[in-house]
C-alpha positions in Angstrom: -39.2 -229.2 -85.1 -37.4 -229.2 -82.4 -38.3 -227.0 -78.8 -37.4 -223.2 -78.1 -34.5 -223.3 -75.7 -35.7 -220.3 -74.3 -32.9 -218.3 -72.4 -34.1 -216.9 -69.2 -37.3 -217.6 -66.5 -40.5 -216.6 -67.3 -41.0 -215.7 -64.0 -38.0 -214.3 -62.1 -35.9 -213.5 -65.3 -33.1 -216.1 -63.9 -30.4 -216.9 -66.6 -31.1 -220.2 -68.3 -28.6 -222.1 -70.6 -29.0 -225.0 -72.8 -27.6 -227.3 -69.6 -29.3 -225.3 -67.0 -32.1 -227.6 -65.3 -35.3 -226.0 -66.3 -39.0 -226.7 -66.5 -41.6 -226.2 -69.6 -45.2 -226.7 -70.0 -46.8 -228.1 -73.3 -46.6 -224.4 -74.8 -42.7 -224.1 -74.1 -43.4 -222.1 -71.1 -40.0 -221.7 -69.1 -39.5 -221.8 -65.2 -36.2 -222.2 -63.5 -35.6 -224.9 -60.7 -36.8 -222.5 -57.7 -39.9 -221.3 -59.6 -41.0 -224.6 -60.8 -41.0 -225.7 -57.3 -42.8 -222.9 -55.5 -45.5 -223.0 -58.1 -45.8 -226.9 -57.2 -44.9 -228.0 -61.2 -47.7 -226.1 -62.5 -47.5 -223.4 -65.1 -49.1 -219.7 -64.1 -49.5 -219.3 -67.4 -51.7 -221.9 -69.0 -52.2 -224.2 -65.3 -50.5 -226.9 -67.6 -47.8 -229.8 -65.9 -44.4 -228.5 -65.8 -41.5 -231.2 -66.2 -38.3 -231.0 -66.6 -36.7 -229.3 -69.9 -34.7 -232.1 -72.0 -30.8 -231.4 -72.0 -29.5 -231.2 -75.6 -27.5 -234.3 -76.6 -25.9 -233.0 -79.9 -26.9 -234.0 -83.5 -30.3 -235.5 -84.3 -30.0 -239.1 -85.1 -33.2 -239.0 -86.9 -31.8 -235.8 -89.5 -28.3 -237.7 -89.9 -30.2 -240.7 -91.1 -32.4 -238.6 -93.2 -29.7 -236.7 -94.9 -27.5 -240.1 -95.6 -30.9 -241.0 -97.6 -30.9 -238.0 -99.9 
């Protein structure tokens, strides 16, 4: 199961795309750049570590393999 690429910031409702640089927390809680930052990489939501949201790389490696199996 992959994560919830959620679209915009929780906080200031800032347009987020897959590319965007964003921050989540272990709940998927999303924070652009400038939010992350004034909230010092913690999340207002659950006081959980915010890091940076992985960029999207394409296909799965793991389901191709999977799926060649099958």
């Amino acid at each position: 199961m992959g994560l919830e690429m959620r679209k915009q910031c929780e906080r200031c409702d800032t347009k987020l795309h897959d590319y965007s640089v964003a921050y989540i927390c272990t709940h998927e809680c999303t924070y652009c750049e400038d939010c992350t930052k004034q909230t010092k990489h913690v999340c207002p939501n659950c006081q959980g570590e915010l890091v940076r949201r992985p960029i999207p790389s394409g296909a799965c490696p793991i389901q191709t393999k999977k799926e060649a199996v099958q």
